[in-house]
C-alpha positions as CSV (number, residue, x, y, z in Angstrom):
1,X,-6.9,-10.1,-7.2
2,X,-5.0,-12.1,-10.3
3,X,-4.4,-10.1,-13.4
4,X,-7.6,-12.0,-15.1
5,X,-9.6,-11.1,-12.4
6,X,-9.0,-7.6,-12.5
7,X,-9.3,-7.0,-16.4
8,X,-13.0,-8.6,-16.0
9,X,-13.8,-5.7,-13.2
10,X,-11.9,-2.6,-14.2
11,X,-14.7,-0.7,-14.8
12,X,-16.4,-1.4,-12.1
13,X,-16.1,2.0,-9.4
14,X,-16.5,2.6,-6.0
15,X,-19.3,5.3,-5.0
16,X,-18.4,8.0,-2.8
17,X,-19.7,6.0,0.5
18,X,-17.3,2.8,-0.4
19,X,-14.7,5.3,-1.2
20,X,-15.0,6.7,2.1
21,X,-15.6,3.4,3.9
22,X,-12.0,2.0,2.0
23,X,-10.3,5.0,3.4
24,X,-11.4,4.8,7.0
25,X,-10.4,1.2,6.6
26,X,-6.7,1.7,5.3
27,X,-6.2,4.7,7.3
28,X,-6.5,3.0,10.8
29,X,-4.0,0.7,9.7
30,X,-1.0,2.7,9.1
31,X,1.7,0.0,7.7
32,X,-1.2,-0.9,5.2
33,X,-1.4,3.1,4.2
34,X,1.7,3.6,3.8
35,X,2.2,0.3,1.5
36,X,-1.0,1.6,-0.5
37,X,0.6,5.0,-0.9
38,X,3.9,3.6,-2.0
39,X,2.3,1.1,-4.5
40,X,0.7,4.3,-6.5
41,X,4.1,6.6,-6.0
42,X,6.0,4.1,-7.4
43,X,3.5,3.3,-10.6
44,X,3.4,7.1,-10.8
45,X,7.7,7.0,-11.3
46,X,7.4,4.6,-13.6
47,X,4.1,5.0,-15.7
48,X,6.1,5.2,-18.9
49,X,6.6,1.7,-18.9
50,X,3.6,-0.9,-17.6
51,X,6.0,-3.6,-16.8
52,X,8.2,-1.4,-14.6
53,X,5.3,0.1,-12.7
54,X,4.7,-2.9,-10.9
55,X,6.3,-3.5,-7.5
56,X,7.5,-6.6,-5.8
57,X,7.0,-7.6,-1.9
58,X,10.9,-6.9,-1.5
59,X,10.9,-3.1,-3.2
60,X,8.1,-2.8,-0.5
61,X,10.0,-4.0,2.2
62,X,12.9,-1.7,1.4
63,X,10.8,1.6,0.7
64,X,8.4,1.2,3.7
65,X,9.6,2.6,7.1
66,X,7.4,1.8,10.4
67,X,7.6,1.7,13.9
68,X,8.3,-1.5,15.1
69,X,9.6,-3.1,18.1
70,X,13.1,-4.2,17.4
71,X,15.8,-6.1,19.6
72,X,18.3,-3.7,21.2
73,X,21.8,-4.8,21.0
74,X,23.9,-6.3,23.8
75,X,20.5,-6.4,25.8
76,X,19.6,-10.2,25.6
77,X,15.8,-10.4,25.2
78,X,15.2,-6.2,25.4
79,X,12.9,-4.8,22.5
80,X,12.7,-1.3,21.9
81,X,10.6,0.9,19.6
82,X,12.4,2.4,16.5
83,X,12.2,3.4,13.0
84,X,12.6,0.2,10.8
85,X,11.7,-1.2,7.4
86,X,8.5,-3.4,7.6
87,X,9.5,-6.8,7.9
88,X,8.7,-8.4,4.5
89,X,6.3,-11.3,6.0
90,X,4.2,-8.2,7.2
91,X,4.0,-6.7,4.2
92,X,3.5,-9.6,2.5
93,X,0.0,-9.7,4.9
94,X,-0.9,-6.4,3.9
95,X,-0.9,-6.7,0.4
96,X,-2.7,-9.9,0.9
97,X,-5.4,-7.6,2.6
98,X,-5.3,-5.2,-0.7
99,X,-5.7,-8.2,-3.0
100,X,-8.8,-8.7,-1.7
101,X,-10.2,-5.5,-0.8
102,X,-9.4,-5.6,-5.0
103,X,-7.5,-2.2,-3.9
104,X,-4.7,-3.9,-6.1
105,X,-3.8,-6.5,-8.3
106,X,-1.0,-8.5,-9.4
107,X,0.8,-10.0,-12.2
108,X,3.1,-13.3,-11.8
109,X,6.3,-13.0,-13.4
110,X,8.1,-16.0,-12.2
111,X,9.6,-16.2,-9.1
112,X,8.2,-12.9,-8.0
113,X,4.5,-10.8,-8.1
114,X,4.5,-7.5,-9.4
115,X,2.0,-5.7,-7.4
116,X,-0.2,-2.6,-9.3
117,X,-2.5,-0.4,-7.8
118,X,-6.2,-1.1,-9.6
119,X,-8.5,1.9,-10.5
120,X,-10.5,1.4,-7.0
121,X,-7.0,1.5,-5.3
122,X,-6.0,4.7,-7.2
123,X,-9.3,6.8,-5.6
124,X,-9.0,5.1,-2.6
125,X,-5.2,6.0,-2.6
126,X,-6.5,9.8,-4.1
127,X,-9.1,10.6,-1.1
128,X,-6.3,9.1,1.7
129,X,-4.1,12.3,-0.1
130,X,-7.1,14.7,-0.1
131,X,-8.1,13.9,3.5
132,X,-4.2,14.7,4.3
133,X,-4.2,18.0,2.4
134,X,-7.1,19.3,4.3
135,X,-5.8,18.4,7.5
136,X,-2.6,20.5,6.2
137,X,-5.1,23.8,6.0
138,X,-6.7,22.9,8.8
139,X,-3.8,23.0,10.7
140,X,-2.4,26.5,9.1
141,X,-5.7,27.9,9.9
């Protein structure tokens, strides 16, 4: 969703049933959790300033770690599973995906987006952290 875009809806909220639907959604997709999550940890560093709390595709390729197959070395055409940053085109997919869920928007700031997390995003991103809590208990109990 462009910046325009977003300022027209802000106030428009998810119920508690979307809410829940969203979560299921990003939740079965774990690359695209984990780039929601670190969309709204890094506007949380960095709420002081607005401009600053934006984050481009290539701070999210650098901060996002998955498991991904990856070429093994000195093993010709061998791929192996390991701990890797997301590779940026993939990221660049998923965000896509949050643009139009309207989970997130973006600003342009020539050559590069700054993505932000939209209100929507921020209570989808706050009931993906609640359901994890519980699980917590759950498992102390």
């Amino acid at each position: 969703m462009e910046f325009q875009m977003h300022q027209q809806y802000i106030e428009l909220e998810f119920n508690k049933e979307q809410i829940k639907m969203f979560a299921d959604i990003v939740e079965l997709d774990l690359p695209m959790k984990r780039i929601l999550l670190s969309i709204g940890q890094h506007a949380d560093a960095n709420k002081d300033n607005e401009l600053s709390a934006g984050i481009s595709i290539k701070q999210l390729s650098e901060k996002v770690i998955i498991t991904r197959k990856v070429q093994e070395r000195g093993k010709g055409k061998k791929y192996g599973l390991q701990e890797a940053n997301i590779d940026r085109k993939h990221a660049e997919r998923i965000v896509e995906s949050l643009l139009k869920m309207s989970l997130c928007f973006y600003k342009s700031f020539h050559p590069t987006k700054l993505i932000f997390l939209s209100p929507r995003g921020r209570s989808i991103a706050a009931e993906i952290l609640r359901r994890h809590k519980e699980s917590q208990k759950t498992k102390m109990n």
